[in-house]
N, C-alpha and C positions, 0 to 999 in steps of 0.2 A: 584428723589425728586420733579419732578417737577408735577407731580402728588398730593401732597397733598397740601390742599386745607384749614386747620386747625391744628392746635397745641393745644394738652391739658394739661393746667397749673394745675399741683397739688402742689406745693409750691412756694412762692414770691422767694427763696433763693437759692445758685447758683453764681451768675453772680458776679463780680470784678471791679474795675475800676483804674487804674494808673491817677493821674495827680501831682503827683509830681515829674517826671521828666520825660525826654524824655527816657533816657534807661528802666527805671522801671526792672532790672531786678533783683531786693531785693524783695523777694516778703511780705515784711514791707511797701515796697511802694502800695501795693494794695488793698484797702478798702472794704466792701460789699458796693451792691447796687442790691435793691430788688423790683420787678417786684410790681409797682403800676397800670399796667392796663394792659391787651391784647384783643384785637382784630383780630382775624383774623390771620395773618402772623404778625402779629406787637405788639409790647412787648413795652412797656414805664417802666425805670426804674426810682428811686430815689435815689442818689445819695448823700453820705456823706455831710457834713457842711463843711466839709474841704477842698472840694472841689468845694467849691460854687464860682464862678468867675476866677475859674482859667480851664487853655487847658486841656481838654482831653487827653493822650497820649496813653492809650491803652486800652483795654476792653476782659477778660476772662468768661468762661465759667466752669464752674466743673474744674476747673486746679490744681487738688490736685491728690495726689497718693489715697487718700480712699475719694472722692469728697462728699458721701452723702449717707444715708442706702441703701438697698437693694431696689430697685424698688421705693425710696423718692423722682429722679433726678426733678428737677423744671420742664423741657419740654419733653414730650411725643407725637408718632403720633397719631392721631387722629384715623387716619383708622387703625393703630396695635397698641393699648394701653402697648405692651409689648416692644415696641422697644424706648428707650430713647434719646431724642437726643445728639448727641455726644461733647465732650468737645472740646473747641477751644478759639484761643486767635487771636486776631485783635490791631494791633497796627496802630497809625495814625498818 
């Protein structure tokens, strides 16, 4: 991976956010939050109202058993338009 040098966003939606508790592991507790800008390797999300002034505690990616249609995933490589990127979760 350290080869590529761009990401092609074909939809804002995808990605998760926990911040109502430290476990988050209801997944009730985890909201959308959808890609308001990217640049480059770098993605800016937006994030629920509900979450406005409170900790972050974790952050997903496609983390569903049927995440998204057939070739819809939000991030893709640039140099193979076929390969998606993969789902993952970060807690903090």
């Amino acid at each position: 991976y350290t080869a590529v040098q761009n990401i092609d966003l074909r939809n804002p939606n995808g990605f998760e956010v926990c911040c109502q508790g430290s476990e988050c592991k209801d997944d009730s507790l985890w909201v959308p939050a959808t890609i308001s800008s990217k640049y480059s390797l770098t993605i800016t999300l937006t994030i629920s109202s509900s979450c406005v002034g409170k900790q972050l505690f974790g952050l997903r990616y496609l983390w569903r058993e049927t995440p998204c249609p057939f070739k819809q995933a939000a991030l893709y490589s640039y140099t193979d338009p076929n390969l998606p990127s993969p789902p993952y979760i970060k807690y903090f």
